[in-house]
N, C-alpha and C positions, 0 to 999 in steps of 0.2 A: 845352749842355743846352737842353731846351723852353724856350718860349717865355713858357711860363705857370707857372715855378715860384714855389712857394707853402710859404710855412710856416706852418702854425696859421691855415689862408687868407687871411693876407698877402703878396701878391705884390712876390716880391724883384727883380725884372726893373728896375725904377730903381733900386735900389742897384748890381746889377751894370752898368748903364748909366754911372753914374757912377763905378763904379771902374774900366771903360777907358777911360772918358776920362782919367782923375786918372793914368793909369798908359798911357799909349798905347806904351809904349816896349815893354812886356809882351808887346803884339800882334803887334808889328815881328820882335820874336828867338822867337820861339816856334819858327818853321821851323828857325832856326839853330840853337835848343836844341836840336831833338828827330834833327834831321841830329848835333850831337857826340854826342850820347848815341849812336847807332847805329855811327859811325864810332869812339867809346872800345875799343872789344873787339878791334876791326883795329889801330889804333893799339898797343897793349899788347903783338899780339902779334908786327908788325912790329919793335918795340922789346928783344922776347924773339930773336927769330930772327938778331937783326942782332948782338946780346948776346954770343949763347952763339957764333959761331963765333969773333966778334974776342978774345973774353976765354980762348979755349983748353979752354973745356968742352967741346966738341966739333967736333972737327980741321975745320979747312976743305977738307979735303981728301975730307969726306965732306957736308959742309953750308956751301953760301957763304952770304953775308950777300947781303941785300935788295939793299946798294947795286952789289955787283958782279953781281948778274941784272940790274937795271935796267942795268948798263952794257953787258954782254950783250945786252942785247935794243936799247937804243940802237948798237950795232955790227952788228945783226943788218939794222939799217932804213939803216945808210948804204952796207954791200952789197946793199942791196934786194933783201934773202931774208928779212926778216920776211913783208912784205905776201906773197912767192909762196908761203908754207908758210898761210898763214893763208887767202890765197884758195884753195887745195888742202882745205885741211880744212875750209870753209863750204861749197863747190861741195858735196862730198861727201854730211856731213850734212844738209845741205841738202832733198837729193836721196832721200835715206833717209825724214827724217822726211815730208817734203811725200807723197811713195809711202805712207807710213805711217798719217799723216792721213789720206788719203784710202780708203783702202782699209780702214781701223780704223771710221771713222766707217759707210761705206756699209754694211758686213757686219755693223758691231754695230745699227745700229738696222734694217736687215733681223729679225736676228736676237731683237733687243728686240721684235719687233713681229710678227713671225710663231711659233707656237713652236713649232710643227711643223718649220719650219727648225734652230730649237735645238736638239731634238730630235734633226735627223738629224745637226748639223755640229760638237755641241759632245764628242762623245765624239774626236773625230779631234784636235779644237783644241785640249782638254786635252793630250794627247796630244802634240804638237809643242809646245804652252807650257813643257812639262816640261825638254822639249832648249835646251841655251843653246846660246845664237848661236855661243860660240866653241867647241862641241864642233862646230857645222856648219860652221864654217870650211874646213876640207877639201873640204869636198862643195860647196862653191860653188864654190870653187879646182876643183876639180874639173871640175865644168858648167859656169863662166861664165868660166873663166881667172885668170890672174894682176893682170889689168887693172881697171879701176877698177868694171867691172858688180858684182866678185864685192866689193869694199868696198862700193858704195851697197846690195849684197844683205845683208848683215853689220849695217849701221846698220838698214835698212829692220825685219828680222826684230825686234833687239833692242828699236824703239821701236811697234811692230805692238803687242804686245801691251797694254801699257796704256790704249790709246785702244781694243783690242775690248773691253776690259772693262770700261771708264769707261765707253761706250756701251752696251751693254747694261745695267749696272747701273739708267744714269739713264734709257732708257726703261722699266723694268721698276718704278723707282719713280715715275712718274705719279701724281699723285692720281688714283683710279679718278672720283670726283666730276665732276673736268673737263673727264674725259672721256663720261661719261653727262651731264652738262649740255648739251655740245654736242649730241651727239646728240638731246636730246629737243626741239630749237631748231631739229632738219632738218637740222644738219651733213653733209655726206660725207667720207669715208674721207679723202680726200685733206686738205678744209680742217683736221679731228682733226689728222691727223701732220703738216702743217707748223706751222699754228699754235696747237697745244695740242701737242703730245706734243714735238713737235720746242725748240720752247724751253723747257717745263720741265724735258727734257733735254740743256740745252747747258749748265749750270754744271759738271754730272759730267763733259762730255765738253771741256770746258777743263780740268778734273784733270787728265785723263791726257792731255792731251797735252803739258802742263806737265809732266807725270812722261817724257811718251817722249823730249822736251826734252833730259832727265837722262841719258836712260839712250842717245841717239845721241851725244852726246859721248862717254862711256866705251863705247859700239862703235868709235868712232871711233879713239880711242889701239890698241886692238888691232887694227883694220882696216888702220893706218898701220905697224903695225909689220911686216907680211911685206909684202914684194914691192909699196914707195911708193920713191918718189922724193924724194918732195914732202907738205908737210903737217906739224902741229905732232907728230902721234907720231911719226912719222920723223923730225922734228928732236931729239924726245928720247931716242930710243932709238938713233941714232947718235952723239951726245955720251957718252950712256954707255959706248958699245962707243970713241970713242976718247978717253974720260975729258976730254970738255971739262965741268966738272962744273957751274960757270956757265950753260953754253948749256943744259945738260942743265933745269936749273930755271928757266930762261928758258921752253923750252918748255913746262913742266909751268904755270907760272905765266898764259901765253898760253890755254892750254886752260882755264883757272879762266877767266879773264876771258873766253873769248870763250863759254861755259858761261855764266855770270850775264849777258852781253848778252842769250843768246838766251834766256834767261829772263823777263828785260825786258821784251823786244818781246812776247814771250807774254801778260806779264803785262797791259803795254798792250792788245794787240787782243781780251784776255778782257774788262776795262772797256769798252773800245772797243762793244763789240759786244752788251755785258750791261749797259748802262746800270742796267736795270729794279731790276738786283739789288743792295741796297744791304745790306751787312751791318751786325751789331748791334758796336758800340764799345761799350767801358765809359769812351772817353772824350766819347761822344757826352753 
């Protein structure tokens, strides 16, 4: 809390002073506290999952237990075919979302900022927004081959749109104020949209690219599944077809964890990069 809390204008800030000191240990486990509180709801439900196949509620043969995926995926790393499936589907996504970003960001804040452009380009973008990626599936196959262009085409599309629309959204919500402030201080056009418009709108346009994040992973399992070699949806959708059922959620389990990495690293370069912006806690 502040600095200056007060009751009935008696400032409590030496009583709180002296109950961490009286209590330091308080201070030490706090992280640790609030790390098991987070990790209780994982724990319970690794505890359920592990439960229901050994105990016969539901046959193994349809749902393995935790410990035989993890032994799966530890078999999967002493034939050094975890790391090739996993470097397969990072290269990829990769490749999609960074295409993504960059081409979401440019055309939404064009688009944020000219509206006569919106005007002309937003009746066509709705319009292919409407079409999901995997009814276009074919048609990439189609144009770009069976090869890995028509996959990064596949992830690319799917995580495209929430970054043009994060982008546009957050320059279109500008305070108009700070931007007629600059202006009346002799600003130019240019100084406005880098350092006014452009970072008032970068908190919206790390939404969605945290959202496109999400949504290149799951392009991803179905880009893996036709015509891969290699990569975690190919590892899972070949286990199922020859009933290794183990491996099968090995790989399902891979794509969750390597999905909350890159959500991580998101999450980091969003702080990273947004210091300025501190939100409101009700633990603050």
């Amino acid at each position: 809390m502040s600095a200056n809390l007060q009751d009935n204008g008696v400032s409590l800030e030496p009583a709180l002073r002296a109950h961490r000191r009286a209590w330091p240990w308080r201070t030490w486990l706090q992280p640790f506290a609030k790390l098991a509180e987070r990790g209780l709801g994982l724990l319970l439900f690794l505890v359920l999952w592990e439960l229901l196949p050994r105990s016969g509620i539901v046959s193994e043969a349809y749902l393995s237990p935790p410990s035989s995926v993890i032994a799966s995926i530890a078999q999967l790393a002493e034939q050094n075919l975890l790391w090739k499936h996993i470097a397969a589907s990072l290269q990829r996504s990769l490749w999609g979302l960074l295409l993504a970003i960059g081409a979401g960001v440019l055309l939404g804040l064009l688009m944020g900022a000219v509206r006569r452009l919106e005007y002309l380009l937003d009746p066509v973008l709705q319009l292919f927004r409407q079409t999901s990626a995997f009814a276009l599936f074919p048609v990439f196959i189609l144009f770009l081959g069976i090869g890995e262009l028509s996959k990064v085409a596949i992830i690319f599309w799917a995580s495209f749109w929430p970054v043009l629309l994060s982008t546009i959204s957050g320059v279109k919500q500008v305070d108009r104020l700070l931007i007629n402030s600059a202006r009346s201080m002799g600003a130019t056009r240019r100084f406005i949209f880098f350092k006014v418009v452009l970072p008032a709108a970068s908190p919206s346009i790390f939404t969605g690219i945290r959202l496109a994040g999400a949504y290149c992973i799951t392009a991803l399992v179905a880009a893996e599944m036709i015509g891969a070699h290699s990569g975690l949806g190919f590892l899972t959708l070949n286990s199922q077809e020859t009933f290794q059922i183990p491996t099968m959620y090995a790989g399902i389990l891979m794509l969750a964890v390597v999905g909350l990495l890159l959500n991580y690293l998101l999450a980091l370069l969003e702080r990273r990069l947004l210091r300025w912006r501190k939100g409101l806690s009700l633990d603050d």
